[in-house]
C-alpha positions as CSV (number, residue, x, y, z in Angstrom):
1,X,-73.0,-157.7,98.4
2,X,-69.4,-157.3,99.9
3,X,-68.4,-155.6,97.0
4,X,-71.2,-153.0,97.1
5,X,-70.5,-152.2,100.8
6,X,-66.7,-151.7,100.4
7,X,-67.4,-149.4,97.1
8,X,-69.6,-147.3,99.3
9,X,-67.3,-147.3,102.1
10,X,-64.2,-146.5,99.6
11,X,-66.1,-143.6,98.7
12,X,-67.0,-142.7,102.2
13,X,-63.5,-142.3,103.4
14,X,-62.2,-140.4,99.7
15,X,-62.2,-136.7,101.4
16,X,-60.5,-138.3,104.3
17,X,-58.2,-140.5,102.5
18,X,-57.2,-137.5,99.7
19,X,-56.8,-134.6,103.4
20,X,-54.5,-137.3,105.0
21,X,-52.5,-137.4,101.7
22,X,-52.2,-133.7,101.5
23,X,-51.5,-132.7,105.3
24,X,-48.2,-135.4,104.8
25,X,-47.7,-134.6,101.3
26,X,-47.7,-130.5,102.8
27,X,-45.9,-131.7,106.1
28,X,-42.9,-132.8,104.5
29,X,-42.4,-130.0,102.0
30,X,-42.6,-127.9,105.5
31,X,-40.3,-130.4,107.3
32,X,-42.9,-130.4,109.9
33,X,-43.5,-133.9,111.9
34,X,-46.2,-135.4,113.9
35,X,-49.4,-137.2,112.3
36,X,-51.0,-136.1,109.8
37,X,-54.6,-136.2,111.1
38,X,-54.2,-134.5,114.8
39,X,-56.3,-131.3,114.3
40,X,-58.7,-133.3,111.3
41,X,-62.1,-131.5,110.8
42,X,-63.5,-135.0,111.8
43,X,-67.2,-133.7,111.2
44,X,-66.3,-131.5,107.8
45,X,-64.8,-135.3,106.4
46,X,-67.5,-137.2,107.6
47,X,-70.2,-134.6,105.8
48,X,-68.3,-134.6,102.6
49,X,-68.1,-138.5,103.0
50,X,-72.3,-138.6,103.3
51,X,-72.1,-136.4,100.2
52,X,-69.9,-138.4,98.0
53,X,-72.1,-141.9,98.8
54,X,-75.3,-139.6,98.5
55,X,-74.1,-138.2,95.2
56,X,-72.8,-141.5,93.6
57,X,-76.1,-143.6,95.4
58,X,-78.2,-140.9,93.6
59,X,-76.2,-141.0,90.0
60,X,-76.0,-144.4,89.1
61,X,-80.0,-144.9,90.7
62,X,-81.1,-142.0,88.1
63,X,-78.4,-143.2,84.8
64,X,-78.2,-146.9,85.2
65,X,-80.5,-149.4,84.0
66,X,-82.7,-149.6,80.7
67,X,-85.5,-148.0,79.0
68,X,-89.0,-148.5,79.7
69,X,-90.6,-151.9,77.8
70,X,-86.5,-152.9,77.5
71,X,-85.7,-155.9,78.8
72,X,-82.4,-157.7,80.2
73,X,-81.8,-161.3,78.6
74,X,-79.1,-163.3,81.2
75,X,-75.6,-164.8,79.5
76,X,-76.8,-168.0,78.1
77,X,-74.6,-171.1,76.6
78,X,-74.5,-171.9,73.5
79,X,-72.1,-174.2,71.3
80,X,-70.1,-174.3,73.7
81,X,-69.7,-170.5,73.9
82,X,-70.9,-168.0,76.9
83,X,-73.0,-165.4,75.5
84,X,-72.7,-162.6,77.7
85,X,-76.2,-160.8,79.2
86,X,-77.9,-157.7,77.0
87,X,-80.4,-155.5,76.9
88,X,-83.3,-156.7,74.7
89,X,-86.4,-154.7,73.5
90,X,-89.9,-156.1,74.0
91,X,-92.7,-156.2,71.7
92,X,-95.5,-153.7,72.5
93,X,-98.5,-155.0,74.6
94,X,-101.3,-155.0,72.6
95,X,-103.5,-151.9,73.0
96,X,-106.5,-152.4,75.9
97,X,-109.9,-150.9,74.8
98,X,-111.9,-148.8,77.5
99,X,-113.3,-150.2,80.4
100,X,-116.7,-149.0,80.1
101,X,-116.6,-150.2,76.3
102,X,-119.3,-152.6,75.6
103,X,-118.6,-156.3,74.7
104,X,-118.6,-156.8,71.3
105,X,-120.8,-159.6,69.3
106,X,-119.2,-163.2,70.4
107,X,-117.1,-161.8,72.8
108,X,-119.2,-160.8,76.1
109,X,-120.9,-162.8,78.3
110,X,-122.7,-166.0,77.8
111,X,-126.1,-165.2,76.0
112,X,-125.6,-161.7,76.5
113,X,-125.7,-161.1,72.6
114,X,-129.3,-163.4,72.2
115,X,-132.6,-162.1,73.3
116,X,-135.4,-164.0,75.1
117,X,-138.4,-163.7,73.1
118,X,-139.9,-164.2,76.4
C-alpha cells in the first residue's frame, strides 16, 4: 500500500520536481542566484500534478488487468520450484435456456410431467 501512495505522490510532484531542475539548471547558465522556486506558479504545478495522477490513475485502470472469462492463477510451489502467477483462460459456462422455457420431461417439478386421472 506504501508503495502505491509514494508512486502517486512521485508523480504528483514530477512538473514540480522537472520546473525546479530547469529554473537551477537555467539559473546557473545565467549566473543568477537565489532559490530556484521563489516566483513558482504554485497553482499551475499543483494542476499539472492532478493531471499526471489523473492521467496515469486513468491508464493503467483502462489497460491493466485481463480479458473477460480470463482468470489469474497465484505463484504456486512445486518440486521445490516457485511457479510464478499467470493469467489462465476459463472454460465457457454452459449456455442457460430462457426463463420462461418450460421444464422439460424429468426435469421440472415433482409430478408436474404425470396427470391425475382425477
Amino acid at each position: 500500500m506504501i508503495r502505491i501512495v509514494l508512486e502517486n505522490l512521485l508523480l504528483f510532484f514530477l512538473p514540480t520536481l522537472a520546473y525546479v531542475a530547469y529554473r537551477l539548471l537555467m539559473s546557473s547558465t545565467a549566473g543568477r542566484k537565489g532559490p530556484a522556486i521563489d516566483d513558482a506558479p504554485f497553482f499551475m504545478l499543483f494542476a499539472a500534478g492532478a493531471a499526471v495522477v489523473i492521467a496515469s490513475l486513468a491508464f493503467f485502470a483502462s489497460h491493466s488487468g485481463g480479458r473477460p472469462g480470463e482468470a489469474y492463477a497465484p505463484p504456486v510451489m512445486r518440486d521445490g520450484k516457485i511457479v510464478p502467477g499467470h493469467k489462465i483462460d476459463q472454460p465457457p459456462a454452459p449456455p442457460v435456456g430462457p426463463a420462461g422455457a418450460p421444464p422439460q420431461p424429468g426435469q421440472g417439478a415433482a409430478g408436474a410431467d404425470k396427470r391425475n386421472p382425477g
